[in-house]
py3Dmol code that shows the C-alpha trace and the ligand (Angstrom):
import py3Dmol

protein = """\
ATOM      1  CA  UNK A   1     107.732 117.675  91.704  1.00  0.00           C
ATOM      2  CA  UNK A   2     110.566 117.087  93.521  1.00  0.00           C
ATOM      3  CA  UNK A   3     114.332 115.503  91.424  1.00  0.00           C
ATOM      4  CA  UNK A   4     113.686 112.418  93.308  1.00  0.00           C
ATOM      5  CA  UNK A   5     109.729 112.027  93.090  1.00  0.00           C
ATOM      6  CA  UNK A   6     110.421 112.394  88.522  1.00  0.00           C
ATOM      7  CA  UNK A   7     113.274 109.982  89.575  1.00  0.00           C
ATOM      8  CA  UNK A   8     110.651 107.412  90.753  1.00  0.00           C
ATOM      9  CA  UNK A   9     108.311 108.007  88.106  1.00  0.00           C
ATOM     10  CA  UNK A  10     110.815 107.171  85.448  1.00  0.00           C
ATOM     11  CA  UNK A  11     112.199 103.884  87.041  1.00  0.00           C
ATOM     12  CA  UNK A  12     108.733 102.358  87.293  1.00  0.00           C
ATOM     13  CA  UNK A  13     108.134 103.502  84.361  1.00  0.00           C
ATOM     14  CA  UNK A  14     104.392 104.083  84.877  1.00  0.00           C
ATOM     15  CA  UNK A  15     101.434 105.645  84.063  1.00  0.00           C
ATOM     16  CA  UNK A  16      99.613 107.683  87.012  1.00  0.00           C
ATOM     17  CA  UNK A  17      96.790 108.806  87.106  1.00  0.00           C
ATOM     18  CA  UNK A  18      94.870 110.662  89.823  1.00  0.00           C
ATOM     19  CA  UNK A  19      91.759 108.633  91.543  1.00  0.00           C
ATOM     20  CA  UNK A  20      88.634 110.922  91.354  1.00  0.00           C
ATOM     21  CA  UNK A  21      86.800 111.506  95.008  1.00  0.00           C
ATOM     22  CA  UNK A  22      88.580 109.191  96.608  1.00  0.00           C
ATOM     23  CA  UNK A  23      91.543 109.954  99.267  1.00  0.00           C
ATOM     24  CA  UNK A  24      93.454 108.007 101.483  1.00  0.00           C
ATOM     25  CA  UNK A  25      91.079 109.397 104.052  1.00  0.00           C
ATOM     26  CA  UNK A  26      87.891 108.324 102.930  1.00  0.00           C
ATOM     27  CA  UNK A  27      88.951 104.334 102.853  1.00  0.00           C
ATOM     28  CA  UNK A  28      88.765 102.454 106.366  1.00  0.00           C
ATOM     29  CA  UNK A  29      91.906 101.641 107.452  1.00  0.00           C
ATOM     30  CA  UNK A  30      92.178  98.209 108.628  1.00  0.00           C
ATOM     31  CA  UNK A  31      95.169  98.425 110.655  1.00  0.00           C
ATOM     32  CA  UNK A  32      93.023 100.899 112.946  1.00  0.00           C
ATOM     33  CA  UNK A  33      91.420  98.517 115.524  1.00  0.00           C
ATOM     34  CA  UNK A  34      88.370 100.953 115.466  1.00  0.00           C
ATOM     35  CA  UNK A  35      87.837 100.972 112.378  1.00  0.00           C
ATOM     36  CA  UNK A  36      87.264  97.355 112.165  1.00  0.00           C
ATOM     37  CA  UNK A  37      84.559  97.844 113.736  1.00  0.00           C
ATOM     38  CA  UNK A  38      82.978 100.070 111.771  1.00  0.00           C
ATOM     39  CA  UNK A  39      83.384  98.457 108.130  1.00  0.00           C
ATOM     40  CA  UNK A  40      81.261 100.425 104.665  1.00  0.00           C
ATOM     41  CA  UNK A  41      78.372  99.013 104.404  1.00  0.00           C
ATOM     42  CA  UNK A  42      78.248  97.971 100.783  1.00  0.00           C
ATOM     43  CA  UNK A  43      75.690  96.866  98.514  1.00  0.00           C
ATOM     44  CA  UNK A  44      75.658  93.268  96.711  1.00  0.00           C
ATOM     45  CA  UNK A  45      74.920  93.354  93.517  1.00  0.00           C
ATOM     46  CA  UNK A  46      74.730  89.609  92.428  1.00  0.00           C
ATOM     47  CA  UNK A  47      72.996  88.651  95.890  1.00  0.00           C
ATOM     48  CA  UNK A  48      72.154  84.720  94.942  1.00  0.00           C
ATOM     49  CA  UNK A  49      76.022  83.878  94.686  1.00  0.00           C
ATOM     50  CA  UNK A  50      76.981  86.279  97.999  1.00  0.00           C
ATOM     51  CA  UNK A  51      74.452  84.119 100.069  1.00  0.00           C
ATOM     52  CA  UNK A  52      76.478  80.860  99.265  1.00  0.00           C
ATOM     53  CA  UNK A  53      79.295  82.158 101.560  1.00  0.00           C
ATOM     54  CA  UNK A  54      78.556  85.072 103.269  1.00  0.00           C
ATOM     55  CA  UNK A  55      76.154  84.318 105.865  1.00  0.00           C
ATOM     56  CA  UNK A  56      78.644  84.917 108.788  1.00  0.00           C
ATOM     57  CA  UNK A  57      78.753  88.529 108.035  1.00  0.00           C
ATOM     58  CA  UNK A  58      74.920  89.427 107.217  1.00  0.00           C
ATOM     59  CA  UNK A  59      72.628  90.120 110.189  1.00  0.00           C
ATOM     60  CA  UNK A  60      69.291  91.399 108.637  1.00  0.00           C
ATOM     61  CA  UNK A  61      66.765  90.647 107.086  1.00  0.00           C
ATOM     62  CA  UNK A  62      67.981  93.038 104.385  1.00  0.00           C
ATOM     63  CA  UNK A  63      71.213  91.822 104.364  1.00  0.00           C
ATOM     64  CA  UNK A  64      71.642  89.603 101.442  1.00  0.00           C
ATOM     65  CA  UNK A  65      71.924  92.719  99.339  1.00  0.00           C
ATOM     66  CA  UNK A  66      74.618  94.488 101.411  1.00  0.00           C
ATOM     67  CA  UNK A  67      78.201  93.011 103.253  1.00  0.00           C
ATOM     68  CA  UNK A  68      80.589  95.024 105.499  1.00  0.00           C
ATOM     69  CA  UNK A  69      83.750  95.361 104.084  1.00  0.00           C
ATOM     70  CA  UNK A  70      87.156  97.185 104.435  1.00  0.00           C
ATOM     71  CA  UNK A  71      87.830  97.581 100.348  1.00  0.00           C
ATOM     72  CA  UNK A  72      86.207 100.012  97.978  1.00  0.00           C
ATOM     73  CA  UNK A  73      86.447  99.805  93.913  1.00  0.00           C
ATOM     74  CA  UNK A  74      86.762 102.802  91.639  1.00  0.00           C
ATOM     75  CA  UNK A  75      86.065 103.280  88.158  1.00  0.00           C
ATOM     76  CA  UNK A  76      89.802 104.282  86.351  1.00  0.00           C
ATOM     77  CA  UNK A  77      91.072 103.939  83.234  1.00  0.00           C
ATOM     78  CA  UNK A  78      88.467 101.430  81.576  1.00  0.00           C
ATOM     79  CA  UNK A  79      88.945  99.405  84.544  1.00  0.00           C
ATOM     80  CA  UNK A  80      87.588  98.576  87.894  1.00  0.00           C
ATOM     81  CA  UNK A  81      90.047  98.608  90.748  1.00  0.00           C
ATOM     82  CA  UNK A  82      89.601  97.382  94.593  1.00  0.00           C
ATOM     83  CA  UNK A  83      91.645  99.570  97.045  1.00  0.00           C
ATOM     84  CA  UNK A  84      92.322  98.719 100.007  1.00  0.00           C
ATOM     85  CA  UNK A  85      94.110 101.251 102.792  1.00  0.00           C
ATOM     86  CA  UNK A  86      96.747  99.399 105.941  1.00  0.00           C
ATOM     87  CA  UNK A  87      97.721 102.175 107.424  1.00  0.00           C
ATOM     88  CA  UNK A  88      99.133 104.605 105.414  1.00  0.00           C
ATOM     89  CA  UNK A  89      99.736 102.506 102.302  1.00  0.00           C
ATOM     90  CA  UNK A  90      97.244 101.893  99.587  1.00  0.00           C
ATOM     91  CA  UNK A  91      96.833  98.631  98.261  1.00  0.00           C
ATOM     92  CA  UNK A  92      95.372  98.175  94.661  1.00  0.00           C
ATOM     93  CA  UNK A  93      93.894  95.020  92.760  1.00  0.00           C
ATOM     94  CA  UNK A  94      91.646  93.755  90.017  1.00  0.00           C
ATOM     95  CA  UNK A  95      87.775  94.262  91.489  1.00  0.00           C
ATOM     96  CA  UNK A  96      87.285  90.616  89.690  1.00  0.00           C
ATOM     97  CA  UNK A  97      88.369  87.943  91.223  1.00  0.00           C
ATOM     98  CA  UNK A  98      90.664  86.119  88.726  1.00  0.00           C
ATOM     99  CA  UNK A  99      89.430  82.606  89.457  1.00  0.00           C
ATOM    100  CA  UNK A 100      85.326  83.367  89.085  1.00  0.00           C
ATOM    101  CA  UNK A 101      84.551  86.967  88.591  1.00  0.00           C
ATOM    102  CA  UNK A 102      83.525  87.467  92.339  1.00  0.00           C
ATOM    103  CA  UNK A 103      83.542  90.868  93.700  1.00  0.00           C
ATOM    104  CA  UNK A 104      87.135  91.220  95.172  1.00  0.00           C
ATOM    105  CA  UNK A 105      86.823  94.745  96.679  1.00  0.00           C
ATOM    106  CA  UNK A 106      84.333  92.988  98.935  1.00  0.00           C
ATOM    107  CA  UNK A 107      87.521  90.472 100.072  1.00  0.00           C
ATOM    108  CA  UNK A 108      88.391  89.969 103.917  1.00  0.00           C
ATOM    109  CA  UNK A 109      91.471  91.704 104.789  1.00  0.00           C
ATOM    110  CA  UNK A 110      93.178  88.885 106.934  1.00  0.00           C
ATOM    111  CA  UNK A 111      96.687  88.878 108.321  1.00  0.00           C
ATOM    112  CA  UNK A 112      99.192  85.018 107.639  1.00  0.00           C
ATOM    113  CA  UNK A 113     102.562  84.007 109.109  1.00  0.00           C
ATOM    114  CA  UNK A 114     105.491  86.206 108.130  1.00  0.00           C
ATOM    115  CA  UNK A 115     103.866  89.350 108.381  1.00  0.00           C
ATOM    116  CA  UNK A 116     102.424  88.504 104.527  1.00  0.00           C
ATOM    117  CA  UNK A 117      98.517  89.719 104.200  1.00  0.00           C
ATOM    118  CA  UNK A 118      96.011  88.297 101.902  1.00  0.00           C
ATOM    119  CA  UNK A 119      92.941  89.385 100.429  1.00  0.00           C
ATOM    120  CA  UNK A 120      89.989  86.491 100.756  1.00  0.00           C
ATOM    121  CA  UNK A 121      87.389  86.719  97.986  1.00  0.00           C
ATOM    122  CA  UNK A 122      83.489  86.324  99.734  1.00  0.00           C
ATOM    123  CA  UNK A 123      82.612  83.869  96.480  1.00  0.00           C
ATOM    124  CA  UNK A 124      84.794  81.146  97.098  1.00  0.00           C
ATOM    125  CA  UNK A 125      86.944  82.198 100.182  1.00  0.00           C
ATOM    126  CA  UNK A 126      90.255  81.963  98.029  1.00  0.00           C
ATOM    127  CA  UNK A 127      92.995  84.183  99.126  1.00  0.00           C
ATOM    128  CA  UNK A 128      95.105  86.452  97.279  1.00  0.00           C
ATOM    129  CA  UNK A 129      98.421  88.299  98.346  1.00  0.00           C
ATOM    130  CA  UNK A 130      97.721  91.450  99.129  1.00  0.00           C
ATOM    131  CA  UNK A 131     101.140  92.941  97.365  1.00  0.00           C
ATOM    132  CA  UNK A 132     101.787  91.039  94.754  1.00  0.00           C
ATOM    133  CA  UNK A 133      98.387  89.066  93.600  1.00  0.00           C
ATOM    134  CA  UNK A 134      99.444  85.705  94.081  1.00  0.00           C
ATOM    135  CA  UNK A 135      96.714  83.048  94.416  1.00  0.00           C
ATOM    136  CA  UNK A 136      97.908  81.591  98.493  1.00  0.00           C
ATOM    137  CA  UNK A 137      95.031  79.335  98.864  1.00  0.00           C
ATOM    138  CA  UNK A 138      93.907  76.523  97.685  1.00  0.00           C
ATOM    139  CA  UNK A 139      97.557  75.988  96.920  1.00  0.00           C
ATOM    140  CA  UNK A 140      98.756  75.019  93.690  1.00  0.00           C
ATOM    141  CA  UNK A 141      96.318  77.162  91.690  1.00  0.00           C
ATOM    142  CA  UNK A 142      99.154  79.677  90.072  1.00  0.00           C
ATOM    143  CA  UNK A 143      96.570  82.228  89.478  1.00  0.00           C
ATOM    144  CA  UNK A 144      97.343  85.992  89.820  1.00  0.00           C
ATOM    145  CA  UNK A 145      94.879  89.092  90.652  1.00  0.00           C
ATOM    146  CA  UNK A 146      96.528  92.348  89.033  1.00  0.00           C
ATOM    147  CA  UNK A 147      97.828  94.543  91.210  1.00  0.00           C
ATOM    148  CA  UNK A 148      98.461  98.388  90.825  1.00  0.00           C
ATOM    149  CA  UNK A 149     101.147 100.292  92.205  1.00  0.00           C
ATOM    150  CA  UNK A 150      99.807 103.372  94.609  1.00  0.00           C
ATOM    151  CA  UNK A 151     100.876 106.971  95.158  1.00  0.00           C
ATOM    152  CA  UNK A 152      99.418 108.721  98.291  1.00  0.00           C
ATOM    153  CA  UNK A 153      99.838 112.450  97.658  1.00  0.00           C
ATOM    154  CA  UNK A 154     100.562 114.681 101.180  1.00  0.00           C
ATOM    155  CA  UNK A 155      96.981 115.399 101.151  1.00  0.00           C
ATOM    156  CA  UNK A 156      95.878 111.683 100.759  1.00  0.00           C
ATOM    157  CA  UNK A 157      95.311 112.284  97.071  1.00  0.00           C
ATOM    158  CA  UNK A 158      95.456 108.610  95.105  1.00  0.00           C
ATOM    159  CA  UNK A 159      97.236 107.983  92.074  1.00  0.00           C
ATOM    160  CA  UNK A 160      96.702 104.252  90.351  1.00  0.00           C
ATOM    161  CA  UNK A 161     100.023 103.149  88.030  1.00  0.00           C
ATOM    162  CA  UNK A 162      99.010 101.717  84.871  1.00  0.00           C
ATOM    163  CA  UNK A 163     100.863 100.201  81.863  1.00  0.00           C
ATOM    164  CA  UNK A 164      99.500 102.301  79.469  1.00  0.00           C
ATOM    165  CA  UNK A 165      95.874 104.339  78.846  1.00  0.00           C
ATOM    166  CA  UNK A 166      92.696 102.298  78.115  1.00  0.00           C
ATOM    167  CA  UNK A 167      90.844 101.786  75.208  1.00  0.00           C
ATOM    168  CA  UNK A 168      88.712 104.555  75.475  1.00  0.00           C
ATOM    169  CA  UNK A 169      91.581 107.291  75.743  1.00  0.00           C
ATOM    170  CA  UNK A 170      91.859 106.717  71.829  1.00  0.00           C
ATOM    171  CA  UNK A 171      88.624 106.509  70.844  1.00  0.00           C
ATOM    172  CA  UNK A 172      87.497 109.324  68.307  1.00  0.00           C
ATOM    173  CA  UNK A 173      84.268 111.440  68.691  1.00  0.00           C
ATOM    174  CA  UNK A 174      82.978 112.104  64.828  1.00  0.00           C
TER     175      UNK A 174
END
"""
ligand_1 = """\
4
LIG
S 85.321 84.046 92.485
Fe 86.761 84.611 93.974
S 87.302 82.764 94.914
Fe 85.938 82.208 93.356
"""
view = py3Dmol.view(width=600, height=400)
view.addModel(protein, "pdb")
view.setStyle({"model": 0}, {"cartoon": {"style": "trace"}})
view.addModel(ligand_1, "xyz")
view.setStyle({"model": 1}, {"stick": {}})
view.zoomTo()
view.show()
């Protein structure tokens, strides 16, 4: 590790820690006008409550149980975390949507004024900032999806900050 990478890692004072079989590589980047086109094809676990808003992007008969989507969510650290990839930068936020529970790694990707992009949850269409978590719309609503800081190794290999380790990192096997 380079001075200046251990530099980094002691002022944000984080914890990183490597995402398993995922690489910058394998998540569709939606800066790449191609790959817009071509969005994972994801399945829907809690169909009943997709169908109340998602009927613009189904187009099968099959479709209730599966959405296209940009984001994908990884298992890490007792939690579960949507990434999403613009361009060469990793995005990472709560999978749960902090104002119902809805799936957030299944969000819209959509671009605002000043360059600012949000994340819109398929439950209830609120939107999030992308960088910082910040509940944009409905305004008013002060509500905040966690967001992780993101390390893209030269290879594309991920690496999730975190405050600390979870739960299950101390638990003792008698
Ligand atoms: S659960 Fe995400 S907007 Fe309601």
């Amino acid at each position: 590790m380079s001075n200046v990478a251990s530099r980094m890692e002691a002022e944000d004072n984080k914890l990183y820690l490597p995402v398993p079989g995922v690489k910058l590589q394998d998540l569709l980047d939606w800066q790449d006008p191609d790959q817009r086109n071509h969005r994972h094809l994801v399945h829907v676990s809690n169909p009943n409550h997709e169908l109340k808003v998602s009927f613009d992007s189904m187009n099968s008969a099959e479709s209730h149980v599966h959405r296209k989507c940009f984001g994908q969510a990884v298992d890490l650290n007792d939690d579960t975390i949507a990434l999403f990839r613009i361009g060469k930068e990793v995005y990472a936020t709560q999978a749960k949507c902090p104002h119902a529970g809805g799936p957030l790694h299944l969000a819209d990707i959509e671009e605002l004024v000043l360059g600012q992009v949000s994340l819109r949850c398929p439950w209830h269409k609120w939107t999030f900032n992308i960088d910082n978590g910040c509940s944009i719309s409905p305004p008013g609503r002060n509500v905040v999806a966690r967001t992780y800081p993101v390390k893209v190794g030269s290879g594309g290999e991920l690496r999730i900050g975190f405050e600390s380790f979870g739960p299950s990192a101390f638990e003792m096997d008698f």
